[in-house]
C-alpha positions in Angstrom: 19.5 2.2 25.7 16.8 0.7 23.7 16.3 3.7 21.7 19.5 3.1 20.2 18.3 -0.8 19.0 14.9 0.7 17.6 17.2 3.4 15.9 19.5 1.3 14.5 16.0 -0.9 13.3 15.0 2.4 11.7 18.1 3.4 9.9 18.5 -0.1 8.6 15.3 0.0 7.2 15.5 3.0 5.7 18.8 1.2 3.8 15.9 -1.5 2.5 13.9 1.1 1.5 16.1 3.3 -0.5 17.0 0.0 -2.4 14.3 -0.6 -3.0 13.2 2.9 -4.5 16.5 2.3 -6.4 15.8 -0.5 -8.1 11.8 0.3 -8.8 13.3 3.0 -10.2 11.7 6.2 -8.2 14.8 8.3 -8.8 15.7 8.1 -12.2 18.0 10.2 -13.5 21.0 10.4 -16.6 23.5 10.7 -13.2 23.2 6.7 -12.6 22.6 3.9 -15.0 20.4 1.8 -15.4 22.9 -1.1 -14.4 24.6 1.2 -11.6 21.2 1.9 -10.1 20.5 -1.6 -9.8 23.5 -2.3 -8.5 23.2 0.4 -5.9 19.9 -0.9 -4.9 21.2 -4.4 -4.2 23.8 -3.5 -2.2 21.7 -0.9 -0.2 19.1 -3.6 0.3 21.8 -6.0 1.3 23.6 -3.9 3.6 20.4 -3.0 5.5 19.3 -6.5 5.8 23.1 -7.3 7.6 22.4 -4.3 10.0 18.9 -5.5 10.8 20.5 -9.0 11.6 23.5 -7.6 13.5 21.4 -5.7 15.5 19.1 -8.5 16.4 21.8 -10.7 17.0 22.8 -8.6 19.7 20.1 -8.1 21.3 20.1 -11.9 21.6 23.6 -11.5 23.2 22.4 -8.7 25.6 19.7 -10.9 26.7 22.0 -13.7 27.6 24.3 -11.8 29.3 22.1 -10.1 31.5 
């Protein structure tokens, strides 16, 4: 199943990226804020960062097990 850890990689990264984009301001719009979009793009950029962690933290605990 290591598709599914370079998946869960991708997806995560994707999160940073669209942060990212947020807070550089690529989509702006009257729909969010400029506050709200900054907001957004912290927490998408956070939340990717815990996945990318959570998934390489398991991976350590895969490795171990085995």
């Amino acid at each position: 199943m290591i598709w599914m850890k370079y998946l869960a990689y991708a997806i995560a990264s994707i999160f940073v990226l669209f942060g990212a984009s947020l807070i550089a301001g690529y989509f702006n719009s009257d729909i969010l804020p400029g506050q709200l979009r900054l907001m957004m793009g912290i927490v998408l950029i956070l939340y990717g960062i815990f996945r990318i962690v959570i998934t390489y933290s398991k991976k350590d605990n895969d490795t171990n097990e085995s």
